[in-house]
PDB file as gemmi writes it, atoms N, CA and C in Angstrom:
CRYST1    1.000    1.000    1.000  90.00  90.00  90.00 P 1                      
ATOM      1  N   UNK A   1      -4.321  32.779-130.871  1.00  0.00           N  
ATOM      2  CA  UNK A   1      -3.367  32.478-131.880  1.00  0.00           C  
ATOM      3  C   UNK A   1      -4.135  32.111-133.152  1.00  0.00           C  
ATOM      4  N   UNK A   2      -3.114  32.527-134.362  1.00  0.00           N  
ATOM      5  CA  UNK A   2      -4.600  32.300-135.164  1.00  0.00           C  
ATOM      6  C   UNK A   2      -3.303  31.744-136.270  1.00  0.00           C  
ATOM      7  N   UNK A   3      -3.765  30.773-137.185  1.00  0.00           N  
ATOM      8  CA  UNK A   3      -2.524  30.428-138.400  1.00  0.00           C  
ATOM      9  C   UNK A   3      -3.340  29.931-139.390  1.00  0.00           C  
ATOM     10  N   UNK A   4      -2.594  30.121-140.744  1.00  0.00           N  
ATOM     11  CA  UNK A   4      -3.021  29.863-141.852  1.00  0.00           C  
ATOM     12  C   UNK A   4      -2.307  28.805-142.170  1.00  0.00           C  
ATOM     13  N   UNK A   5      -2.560  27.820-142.968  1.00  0.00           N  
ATOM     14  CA  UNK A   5      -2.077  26.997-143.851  1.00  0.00           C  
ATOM     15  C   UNK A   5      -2.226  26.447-145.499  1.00  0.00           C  
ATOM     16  N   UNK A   6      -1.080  26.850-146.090  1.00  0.00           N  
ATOM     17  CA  UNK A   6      -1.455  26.443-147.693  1.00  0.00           C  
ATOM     18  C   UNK A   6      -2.463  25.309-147.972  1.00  0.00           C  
ATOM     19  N   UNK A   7      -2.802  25.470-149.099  1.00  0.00           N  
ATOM     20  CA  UNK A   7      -3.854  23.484-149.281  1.00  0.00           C  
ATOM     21  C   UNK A   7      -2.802  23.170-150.004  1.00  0.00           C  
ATOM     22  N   UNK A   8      -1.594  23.149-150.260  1.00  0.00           N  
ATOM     23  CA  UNK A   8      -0.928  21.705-150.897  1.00  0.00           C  
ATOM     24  C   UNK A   8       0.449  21.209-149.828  1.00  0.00           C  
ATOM     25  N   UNK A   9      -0.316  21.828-148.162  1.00  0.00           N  
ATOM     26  CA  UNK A   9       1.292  21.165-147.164  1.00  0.00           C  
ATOM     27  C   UNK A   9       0.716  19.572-147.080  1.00  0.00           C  
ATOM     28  N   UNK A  10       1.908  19.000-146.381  1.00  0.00           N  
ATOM     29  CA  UNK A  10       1.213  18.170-146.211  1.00  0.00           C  
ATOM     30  C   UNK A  10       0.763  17.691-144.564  1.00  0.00           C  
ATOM     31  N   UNK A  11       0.514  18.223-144.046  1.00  0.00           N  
ATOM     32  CA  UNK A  11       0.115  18.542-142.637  1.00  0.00           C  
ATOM     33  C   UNK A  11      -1.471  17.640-143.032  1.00  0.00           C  
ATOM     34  N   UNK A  12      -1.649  17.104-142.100  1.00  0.00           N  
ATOM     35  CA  UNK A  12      -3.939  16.329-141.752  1.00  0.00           C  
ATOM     36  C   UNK A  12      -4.217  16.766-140.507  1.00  0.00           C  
ATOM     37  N   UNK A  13      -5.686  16.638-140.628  1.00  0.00           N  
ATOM     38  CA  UNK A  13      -6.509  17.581-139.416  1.00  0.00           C  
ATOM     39  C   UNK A  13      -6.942  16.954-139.034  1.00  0.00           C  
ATOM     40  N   UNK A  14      -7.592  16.374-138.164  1.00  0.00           N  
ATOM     41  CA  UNK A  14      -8.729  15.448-137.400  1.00  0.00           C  
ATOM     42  C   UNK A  14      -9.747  16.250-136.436  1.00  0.00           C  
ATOM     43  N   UNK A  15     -10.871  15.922-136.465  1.00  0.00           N  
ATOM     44  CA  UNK A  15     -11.854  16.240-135.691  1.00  0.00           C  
ATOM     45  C   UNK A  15     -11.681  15.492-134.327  1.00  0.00           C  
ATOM     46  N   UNK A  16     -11.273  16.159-132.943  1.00  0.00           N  
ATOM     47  CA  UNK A  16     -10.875  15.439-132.040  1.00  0.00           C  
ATOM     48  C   UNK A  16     -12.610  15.414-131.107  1.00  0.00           C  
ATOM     49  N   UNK A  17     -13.227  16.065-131.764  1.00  0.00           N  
ATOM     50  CA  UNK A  17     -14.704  16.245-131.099  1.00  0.00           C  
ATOM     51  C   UNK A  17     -15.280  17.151-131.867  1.00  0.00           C  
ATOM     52  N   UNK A  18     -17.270  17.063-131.587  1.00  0.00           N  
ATOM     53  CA  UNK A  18     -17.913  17.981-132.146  1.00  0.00           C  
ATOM     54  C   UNK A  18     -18.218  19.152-130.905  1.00  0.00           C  
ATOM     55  N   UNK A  19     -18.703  19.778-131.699  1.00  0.00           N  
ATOM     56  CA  UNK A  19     -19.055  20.683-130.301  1.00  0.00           C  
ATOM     57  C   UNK A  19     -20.656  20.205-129.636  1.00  0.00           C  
ATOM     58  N   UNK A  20     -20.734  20.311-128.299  1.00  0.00           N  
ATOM     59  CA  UNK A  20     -22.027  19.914-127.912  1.00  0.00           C  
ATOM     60  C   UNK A  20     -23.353  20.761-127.866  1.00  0.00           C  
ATOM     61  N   UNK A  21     -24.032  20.045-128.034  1.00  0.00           N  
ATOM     62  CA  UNK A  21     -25.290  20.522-128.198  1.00  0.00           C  
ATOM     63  C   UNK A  21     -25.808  21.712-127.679  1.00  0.00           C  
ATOM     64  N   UNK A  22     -26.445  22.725-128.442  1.00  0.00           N  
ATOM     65  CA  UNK A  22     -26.787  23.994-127.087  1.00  0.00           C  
ATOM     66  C   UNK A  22     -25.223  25.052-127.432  1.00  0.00           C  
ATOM     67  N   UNK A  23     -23.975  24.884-127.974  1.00  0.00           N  
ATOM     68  CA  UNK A  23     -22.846  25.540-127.769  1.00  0.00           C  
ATOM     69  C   UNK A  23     -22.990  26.598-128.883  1.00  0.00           C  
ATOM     70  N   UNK A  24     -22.637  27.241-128.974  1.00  0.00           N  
ATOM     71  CA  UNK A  24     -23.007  29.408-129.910  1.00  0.00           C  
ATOM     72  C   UNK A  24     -21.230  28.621-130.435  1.00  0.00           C  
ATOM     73  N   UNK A  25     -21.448  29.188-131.633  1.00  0.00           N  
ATOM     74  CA  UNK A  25     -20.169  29.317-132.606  1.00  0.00           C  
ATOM     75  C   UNK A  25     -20.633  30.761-133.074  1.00  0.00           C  
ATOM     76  N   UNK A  26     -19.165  31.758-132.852  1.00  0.00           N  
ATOM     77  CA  UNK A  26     -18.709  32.851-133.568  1.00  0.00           C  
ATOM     78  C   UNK A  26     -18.321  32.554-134.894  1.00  0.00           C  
ATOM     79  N   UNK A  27     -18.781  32.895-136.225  1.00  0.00           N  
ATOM     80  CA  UNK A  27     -18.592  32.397-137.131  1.00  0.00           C  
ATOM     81  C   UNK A  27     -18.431  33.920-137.935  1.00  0.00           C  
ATOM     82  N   UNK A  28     -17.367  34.210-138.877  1.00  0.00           N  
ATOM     83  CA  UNK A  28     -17.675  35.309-139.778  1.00  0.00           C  
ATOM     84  C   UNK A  28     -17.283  34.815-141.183  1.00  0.00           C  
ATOM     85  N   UNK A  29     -18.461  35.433-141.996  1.00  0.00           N  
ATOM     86  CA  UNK A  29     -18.315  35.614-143.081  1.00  0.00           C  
ATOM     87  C   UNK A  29     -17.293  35.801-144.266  1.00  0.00           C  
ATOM     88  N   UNK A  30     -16.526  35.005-144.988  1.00  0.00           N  
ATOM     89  CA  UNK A  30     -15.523  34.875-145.597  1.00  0.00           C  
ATOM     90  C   UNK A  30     -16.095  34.370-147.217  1.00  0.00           C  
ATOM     91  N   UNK A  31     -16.401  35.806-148.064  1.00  0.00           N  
ATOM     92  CA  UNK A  31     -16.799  35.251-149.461  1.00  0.00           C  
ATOM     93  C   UNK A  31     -18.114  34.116-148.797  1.00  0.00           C  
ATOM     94  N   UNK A  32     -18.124  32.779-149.742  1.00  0.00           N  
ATOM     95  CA  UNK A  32     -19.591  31.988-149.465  1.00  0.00           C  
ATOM     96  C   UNK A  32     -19.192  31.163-148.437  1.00  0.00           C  
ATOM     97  N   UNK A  33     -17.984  31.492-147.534  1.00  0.00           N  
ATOM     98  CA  UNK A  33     -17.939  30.610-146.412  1.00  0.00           C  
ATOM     99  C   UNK A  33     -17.373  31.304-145.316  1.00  0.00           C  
ATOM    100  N   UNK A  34     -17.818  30.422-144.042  1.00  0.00           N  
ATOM    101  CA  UNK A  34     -17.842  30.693-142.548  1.00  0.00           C  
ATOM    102  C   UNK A  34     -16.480  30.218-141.689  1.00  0.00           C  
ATOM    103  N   UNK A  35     -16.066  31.056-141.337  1.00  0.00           N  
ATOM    104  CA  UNK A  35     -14.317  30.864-140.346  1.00  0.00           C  
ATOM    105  C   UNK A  35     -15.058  30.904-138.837  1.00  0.00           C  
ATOM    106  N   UNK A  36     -14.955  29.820-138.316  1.00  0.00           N  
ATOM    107  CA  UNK A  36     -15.162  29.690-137.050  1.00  0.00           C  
ATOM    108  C   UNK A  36     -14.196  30.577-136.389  1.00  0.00           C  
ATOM    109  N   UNK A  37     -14.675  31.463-135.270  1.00  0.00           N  
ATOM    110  CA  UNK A  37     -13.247  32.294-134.547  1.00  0.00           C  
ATOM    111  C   UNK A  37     -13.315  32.123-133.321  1.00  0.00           C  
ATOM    112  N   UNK A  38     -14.711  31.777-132.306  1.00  0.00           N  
ATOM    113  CA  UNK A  38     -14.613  31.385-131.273  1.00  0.00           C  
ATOM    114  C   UNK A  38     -15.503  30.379-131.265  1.00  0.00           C  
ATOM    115  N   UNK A  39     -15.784  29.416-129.593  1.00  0.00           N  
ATOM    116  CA  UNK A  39     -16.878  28.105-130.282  1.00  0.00           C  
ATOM    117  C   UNK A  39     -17.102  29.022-128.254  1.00  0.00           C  
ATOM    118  N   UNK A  40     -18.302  29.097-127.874  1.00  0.00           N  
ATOM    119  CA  UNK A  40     -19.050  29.395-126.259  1.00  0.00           C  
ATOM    120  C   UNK A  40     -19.667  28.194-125.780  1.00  0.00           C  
ATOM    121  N   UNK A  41     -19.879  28.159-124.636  1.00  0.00           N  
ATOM    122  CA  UNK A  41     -20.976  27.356-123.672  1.00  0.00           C  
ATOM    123  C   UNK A  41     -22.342  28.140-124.188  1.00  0.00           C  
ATOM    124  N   UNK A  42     -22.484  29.675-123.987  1.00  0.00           N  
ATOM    125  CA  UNK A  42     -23.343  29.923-124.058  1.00  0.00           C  
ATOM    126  C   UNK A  42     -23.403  31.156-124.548  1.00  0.00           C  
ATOM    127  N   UNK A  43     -25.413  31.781-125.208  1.00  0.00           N  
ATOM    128  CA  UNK A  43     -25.314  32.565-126.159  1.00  0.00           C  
ATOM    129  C   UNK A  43     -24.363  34.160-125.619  1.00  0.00           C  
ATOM    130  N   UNK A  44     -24.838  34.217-124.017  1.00  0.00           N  
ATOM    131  CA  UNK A  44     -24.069  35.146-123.284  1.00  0.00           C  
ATOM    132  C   UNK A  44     -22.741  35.152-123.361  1.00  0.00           C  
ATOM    133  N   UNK A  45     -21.978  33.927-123.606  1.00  0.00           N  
ATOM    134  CA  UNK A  45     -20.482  33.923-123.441  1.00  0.00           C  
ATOM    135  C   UNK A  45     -20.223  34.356-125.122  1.00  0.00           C  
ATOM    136  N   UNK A  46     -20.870  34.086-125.719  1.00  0.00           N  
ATOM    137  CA  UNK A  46     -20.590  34.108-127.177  1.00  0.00           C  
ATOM    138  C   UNK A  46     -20.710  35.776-127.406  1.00  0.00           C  
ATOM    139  N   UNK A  47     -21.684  36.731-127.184  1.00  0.00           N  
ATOM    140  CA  UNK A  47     -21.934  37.634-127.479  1.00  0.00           C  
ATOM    141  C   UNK A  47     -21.023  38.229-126.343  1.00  0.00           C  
ATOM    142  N   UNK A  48     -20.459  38.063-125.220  1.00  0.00           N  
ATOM    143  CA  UNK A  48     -19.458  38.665-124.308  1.00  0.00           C  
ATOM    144  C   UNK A  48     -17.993  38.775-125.136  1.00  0.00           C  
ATOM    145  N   UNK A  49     -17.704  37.534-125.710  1.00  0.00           N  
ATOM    146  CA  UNK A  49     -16.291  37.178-126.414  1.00  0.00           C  
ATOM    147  C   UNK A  49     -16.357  38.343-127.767  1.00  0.00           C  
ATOM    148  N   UNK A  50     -17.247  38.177-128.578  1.00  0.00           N  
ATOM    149  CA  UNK A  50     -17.798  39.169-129.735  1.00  0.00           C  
ATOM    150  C   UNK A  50     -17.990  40.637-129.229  1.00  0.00           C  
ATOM    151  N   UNK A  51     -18.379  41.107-128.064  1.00  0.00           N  
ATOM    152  CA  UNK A  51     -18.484  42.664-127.892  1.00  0.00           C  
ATOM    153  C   UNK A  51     -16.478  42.740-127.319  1.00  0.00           C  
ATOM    154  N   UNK A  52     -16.179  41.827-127.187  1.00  0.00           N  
ATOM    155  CA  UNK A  52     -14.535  42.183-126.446  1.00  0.00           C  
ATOM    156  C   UNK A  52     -13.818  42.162-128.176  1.00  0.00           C  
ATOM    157  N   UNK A  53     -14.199  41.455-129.005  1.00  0.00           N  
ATOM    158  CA  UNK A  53     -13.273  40.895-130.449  1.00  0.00           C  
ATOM    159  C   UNK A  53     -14.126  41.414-131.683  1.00  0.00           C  
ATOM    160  N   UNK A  54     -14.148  42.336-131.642  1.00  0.00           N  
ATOM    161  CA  UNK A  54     -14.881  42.958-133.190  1.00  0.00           C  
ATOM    162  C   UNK A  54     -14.992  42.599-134.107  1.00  0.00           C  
ATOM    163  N   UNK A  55     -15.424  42.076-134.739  1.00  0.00           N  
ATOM    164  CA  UNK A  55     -15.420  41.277-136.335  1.00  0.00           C  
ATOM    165  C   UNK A  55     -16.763  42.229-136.681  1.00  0.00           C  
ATOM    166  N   UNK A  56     -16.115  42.644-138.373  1.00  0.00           N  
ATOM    167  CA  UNK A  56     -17.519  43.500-138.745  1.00  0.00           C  
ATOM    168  C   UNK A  56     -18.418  42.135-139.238  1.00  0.00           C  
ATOM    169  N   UNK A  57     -18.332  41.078-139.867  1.00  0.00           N  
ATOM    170  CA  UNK A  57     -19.055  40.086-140.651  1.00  0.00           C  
ATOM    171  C   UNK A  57     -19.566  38.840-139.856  1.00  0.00           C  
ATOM    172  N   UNK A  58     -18.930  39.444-138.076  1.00  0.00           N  
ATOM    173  CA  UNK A  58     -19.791  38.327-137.277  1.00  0.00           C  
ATOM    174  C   UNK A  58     -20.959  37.692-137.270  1.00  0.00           C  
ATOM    175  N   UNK A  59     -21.035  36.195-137.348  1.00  0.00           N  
ATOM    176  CA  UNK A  59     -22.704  35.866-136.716  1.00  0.00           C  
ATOM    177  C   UNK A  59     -22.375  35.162-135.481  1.00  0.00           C  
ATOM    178  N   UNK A  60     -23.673  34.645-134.646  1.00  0.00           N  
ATOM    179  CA  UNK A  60     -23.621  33.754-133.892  1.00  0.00           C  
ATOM    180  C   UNK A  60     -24.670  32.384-134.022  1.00  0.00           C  
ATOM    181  N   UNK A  61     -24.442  31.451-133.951  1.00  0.00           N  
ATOM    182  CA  UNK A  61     -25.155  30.584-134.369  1.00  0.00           C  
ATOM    183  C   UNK A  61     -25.052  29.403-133.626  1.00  0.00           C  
ATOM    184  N   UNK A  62     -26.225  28.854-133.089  1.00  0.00           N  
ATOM    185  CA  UNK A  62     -26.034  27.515-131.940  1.00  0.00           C  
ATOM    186  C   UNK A  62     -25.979  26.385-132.809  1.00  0.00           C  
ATOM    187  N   UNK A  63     -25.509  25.469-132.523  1.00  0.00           N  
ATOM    188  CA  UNK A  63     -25.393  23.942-132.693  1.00  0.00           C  
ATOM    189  C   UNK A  63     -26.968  23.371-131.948  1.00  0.00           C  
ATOM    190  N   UNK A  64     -27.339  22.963-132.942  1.00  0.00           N  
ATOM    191  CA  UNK A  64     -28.843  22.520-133.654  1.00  0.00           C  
ATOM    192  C   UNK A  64     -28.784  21.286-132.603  1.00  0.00           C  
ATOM    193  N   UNK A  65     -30.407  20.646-132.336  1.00  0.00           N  
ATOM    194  CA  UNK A  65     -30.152  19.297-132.288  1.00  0.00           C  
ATOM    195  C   UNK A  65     -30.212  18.400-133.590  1.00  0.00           C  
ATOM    196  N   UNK A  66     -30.673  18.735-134.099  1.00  0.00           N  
ATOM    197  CA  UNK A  66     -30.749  18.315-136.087  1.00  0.00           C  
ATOM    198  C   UNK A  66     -29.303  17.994-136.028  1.00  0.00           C  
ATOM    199  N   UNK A  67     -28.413  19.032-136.083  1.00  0.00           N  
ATOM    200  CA  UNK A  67     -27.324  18.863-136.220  1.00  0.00           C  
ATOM    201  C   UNK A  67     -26.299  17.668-135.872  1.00  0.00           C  
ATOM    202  N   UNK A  68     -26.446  17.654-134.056  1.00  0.00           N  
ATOM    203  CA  UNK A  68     -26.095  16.549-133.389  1.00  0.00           C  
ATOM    204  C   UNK A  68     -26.571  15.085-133.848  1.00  0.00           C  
ATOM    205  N   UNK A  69     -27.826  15.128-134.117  1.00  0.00           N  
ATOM    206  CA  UNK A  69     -28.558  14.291-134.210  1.00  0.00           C  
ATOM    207  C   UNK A  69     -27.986  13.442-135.684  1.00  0.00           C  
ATOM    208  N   UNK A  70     -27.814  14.291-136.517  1.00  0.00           N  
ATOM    209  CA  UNK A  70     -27.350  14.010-137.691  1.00  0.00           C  
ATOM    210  C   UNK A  70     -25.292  13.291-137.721  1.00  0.00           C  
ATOM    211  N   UNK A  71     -24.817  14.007-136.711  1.00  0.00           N  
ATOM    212  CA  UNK A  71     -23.520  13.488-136.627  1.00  0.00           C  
ATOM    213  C   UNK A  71     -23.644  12.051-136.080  1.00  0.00           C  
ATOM    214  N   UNK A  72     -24.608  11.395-135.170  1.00  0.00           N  
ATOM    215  CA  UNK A  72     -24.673  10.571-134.233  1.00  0.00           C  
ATOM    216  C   UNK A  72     -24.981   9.535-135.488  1.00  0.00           C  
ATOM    217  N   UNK A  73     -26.190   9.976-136.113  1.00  0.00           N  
ATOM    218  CA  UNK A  73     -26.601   8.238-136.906  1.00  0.00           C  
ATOM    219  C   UNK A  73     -25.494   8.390-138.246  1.00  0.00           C  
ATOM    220  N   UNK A  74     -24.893   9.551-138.828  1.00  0.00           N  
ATOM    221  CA  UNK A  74     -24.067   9.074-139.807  1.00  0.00           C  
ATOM    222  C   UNK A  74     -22.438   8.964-139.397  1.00  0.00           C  
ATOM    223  N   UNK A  75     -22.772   8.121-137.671  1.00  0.00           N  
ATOM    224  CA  UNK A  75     -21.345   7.940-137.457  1.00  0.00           C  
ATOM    225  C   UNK A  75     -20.143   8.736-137.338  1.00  0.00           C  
ATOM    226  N   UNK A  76     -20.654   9.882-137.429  1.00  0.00           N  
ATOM    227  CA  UNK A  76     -19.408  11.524-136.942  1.00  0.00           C  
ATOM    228  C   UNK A  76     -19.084  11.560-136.100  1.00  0.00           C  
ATOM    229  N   UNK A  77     -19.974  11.139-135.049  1.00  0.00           N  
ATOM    230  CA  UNK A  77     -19.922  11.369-133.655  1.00  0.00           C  
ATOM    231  C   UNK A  77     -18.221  10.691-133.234  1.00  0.00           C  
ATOM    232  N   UNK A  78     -17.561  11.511-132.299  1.00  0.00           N  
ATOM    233  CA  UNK A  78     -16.446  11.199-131.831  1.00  0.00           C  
ATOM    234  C   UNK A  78     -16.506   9.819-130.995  1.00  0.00           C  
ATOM    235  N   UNK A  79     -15.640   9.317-130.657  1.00  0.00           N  
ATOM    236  CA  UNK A  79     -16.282   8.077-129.694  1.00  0.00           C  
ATOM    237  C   UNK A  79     -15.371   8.096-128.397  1.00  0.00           C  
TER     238      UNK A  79                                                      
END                                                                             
């Protein structure tokens, strides 16, 4: 299921979690920014989901430990 929403509803989003460490995000290319379309366990599940869902502007890209690491000390981290 996939939905759009205007920026002036008044609907809020919350981050109910990050994704964990080691996890492949399907991400495509949109102008200078990235639309998450699927989030994997792994790089195999990620590139399985992507050969089934065609996107010409696909990447795949893991969640860093930098990354994690960085949500944890500036308090992102879900609790």
């Amino acid at each position: 299921m996939s939905r759009t929403f205007p920026l002036d509803n008044d609907l809020r989003f919350e981050i109910a979690e990050h994704p964990p460490l080691g996890a492949i995000r399907v991400l495509q290319e949109i102008g200078h920014d990235a639309e998450l379309l699927h989030l994997a366990e792994s790089r195999e599940a990620a590139e399985l989901w992507l050969a089934r869902n065609r996107y010409s502007r696909a990447r795949i890209e893991e969640v860093s430990a930098d990354e994690a690491a960085a949500d944890t000390i500036e308090g992102r981290r879900a609790a």
